[in-house]
C-alpha positions in Angstrom: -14.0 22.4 0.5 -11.2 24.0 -1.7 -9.2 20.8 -1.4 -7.9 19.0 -3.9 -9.7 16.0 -6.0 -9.2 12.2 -4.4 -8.6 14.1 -0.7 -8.6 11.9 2.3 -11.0 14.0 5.1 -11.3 12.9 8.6 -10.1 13.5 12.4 -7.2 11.6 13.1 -5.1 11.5 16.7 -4.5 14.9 17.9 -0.4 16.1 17.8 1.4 18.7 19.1 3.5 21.4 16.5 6.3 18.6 17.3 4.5 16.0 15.5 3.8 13.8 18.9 1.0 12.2 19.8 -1.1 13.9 22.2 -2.8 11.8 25.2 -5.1 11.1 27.7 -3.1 12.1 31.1 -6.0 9.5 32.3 -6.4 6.8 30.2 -3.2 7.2 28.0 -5.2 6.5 25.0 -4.7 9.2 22.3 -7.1 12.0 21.7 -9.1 12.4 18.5 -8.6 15.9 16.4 -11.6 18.0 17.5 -12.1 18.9 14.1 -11.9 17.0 11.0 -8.8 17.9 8.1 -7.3 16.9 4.7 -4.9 13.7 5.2 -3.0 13.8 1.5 -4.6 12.5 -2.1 -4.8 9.0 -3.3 -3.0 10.8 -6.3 0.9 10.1 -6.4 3.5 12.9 -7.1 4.6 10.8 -10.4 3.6 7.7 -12.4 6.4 5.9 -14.8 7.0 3.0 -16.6 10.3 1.0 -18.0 10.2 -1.1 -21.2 13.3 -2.7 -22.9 13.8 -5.9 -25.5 16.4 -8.0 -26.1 17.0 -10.0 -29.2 19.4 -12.5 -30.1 19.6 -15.5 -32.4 15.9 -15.7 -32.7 15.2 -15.0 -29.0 13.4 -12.1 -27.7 13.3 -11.2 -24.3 11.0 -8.6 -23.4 10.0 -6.9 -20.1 7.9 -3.8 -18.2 8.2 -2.2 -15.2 5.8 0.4 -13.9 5.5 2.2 -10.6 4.2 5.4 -8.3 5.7 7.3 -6.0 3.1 8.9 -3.3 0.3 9.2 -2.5 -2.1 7.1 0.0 -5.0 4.4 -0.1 -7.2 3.8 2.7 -6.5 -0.2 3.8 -9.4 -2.1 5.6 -7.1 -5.3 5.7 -4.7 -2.7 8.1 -8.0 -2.2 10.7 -8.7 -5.5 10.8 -4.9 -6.7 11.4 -4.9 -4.3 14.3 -8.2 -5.1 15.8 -7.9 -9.1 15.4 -4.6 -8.2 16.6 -2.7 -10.6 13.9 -0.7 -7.2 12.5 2.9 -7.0 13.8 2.4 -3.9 15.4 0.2 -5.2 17.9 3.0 -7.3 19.5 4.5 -4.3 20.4 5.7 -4.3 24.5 4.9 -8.4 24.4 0.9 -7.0 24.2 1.4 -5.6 27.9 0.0 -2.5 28.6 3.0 0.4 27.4 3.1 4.5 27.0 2.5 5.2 23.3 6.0 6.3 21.7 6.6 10.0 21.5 3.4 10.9 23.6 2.6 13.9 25.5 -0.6 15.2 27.9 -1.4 18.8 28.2 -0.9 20.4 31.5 -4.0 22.1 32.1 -2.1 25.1 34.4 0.6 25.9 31.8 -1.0 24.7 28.1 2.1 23.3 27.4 2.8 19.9 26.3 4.8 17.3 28.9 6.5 14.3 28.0 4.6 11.3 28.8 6.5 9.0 30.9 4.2 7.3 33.1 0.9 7.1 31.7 0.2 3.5 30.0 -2.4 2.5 27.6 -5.3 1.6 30.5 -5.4 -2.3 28.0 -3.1 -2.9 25.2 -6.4 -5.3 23.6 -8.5 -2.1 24.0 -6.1 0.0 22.1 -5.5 -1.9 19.3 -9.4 -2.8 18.9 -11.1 0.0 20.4 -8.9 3.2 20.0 -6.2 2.2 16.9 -8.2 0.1 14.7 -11.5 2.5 14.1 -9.4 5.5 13.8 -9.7 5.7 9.8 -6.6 8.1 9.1 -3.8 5.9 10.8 -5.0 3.4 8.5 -4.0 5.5 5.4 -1.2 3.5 3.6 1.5 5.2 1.6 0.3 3.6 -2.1 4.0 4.1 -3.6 5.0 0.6 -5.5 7.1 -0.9 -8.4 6.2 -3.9 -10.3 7.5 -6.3 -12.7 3.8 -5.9 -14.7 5.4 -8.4 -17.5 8.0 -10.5 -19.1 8.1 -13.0 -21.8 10.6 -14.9 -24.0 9.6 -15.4 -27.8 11.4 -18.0 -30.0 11.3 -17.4 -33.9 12.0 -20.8 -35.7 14.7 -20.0 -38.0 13.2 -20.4 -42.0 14.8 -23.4 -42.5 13.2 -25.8 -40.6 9.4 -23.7 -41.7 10.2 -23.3 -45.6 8.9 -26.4 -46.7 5.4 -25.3 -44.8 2.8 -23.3 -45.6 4.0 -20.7 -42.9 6.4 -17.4 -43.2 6.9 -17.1 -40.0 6.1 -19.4 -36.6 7.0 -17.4 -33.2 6.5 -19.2 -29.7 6.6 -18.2 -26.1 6.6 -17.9 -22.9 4.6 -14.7 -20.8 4.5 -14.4 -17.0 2.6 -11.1 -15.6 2.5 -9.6 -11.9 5.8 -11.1 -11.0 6.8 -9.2 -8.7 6.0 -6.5 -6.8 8.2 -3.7 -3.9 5.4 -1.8 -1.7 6.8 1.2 0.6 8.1 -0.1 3.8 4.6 0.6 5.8 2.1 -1.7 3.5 2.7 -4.9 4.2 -1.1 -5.1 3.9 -2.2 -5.1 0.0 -1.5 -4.3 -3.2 -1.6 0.0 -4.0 -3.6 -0.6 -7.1 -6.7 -2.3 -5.6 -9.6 -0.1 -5.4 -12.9 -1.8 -3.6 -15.0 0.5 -5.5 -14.1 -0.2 -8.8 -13.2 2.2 -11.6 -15.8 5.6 -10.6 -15.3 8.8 -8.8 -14.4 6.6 -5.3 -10.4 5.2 -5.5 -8.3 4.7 -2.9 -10.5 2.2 -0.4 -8.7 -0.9 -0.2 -11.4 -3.3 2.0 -9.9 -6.6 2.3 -9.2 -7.4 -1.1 -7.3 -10.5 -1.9 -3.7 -10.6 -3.1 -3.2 -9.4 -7.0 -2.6 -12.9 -8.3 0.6 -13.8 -11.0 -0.3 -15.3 -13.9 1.8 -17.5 -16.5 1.2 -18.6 -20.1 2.7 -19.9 -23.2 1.8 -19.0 -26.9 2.5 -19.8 -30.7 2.1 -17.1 -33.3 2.1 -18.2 -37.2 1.6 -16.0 -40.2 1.0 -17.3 -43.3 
């Protein structure tokens, strides 16, 4: 196809050169692309990473941060939000029946675009279910994120309370991992990193993974 590795292919909901959604001037349901295009990459514009340490008096604090910027992953928990109807966007208009924001229908006689102002979704239940949720581009998440990967705070015992045991040196501590994470504003579904398909050729496909999971633990290091 010419188009870059990790490209997202599909037909998503048919706009206009102003970027608004083009509908049905019958059912006010949008209309499908007629022919199928490139949505983005799962690959981000940039990767990076933050470490730093702190010592002082035998203390070491230590921590990571690592993030992305761009880039998209297709999010299965997002269809099936929309089409059980327990994402916040379906509340939109109380779940009555509404005109879909910045919407237009094509006048036949002209071939111009008119602003839709009386056409409403023919069932709000039907859109989200039928017409929203099966539509596999608007379900492509922006995958940009920032996370706390690690921290941990180490202890040396000073020499004098050790010398009089076999050990040079006894370090302990405390490590806590995936502490905390900042999604883009869109995914409030999952986490960016998840890939249902595990480490091959296929990344990006999010399908219903649970949350990533933080982690805790303590340690003692000795050296003899």
């Amino acid at each position: 196809m010419g188009k870059p590795y990790g490209s997202f292919y599909g037909s998503g909901f048919l706009h206009d050169s102003l970027g608004r959604v083009v509908v049905s001037g019958t059912t006010g349901y949008p209309i499908t692309e007629p022919t199928a295009r490139t949505y983005g990459t799962y690959f981000p514009d940039w990767t990076g990473s933050f470490f730093n340490s702190f010592s002082y008096r035998g203390f070491t604090l230590t921590a990571l941060f690592d993030g992305r910027k761009g880039g998209l992953f297709y999010s299965r928990t997002k269809s099936l939000q929309t089409f059980t109807g327990t994402d916040p966007l379906t509340l939109y208009n109380d779940r009555e029946n509404f005109i879909v924001p910045n919407s237009v229908i094509l006048d036949p006689t002209t071939g111009k675009y008119n602003p839709n102002t009386t056409v409403k979704v023919q069932s709000a239940q039907n859109y989200w279910t039928s017409v929203y949720s099966p539509n596999a581009m608007v379900n492509l998440v922006d995958a940009s994120f920032l996370k706390l990967r690690e921290v941990s705070l180490m202890y040396r015992i000073p020499q004098s309370v050790i010398h009089n045991t076999p050990f040079s040196a006894v370090q302990v501590g405390l490590v806590g991992r995936n502490l905390w994470i900042k999604t883009a504003k869109e995914n409030t579904y999952s986490d960016p990193e998840t890939s249902s398909f595990g480490t091959g050729n296929a990344q990006g496909y999010e399908y219903g993974s649970i949350p990533s999971v933080r982690s805790y633990g303590a340690n003692i290091r000795i050296t003899f």
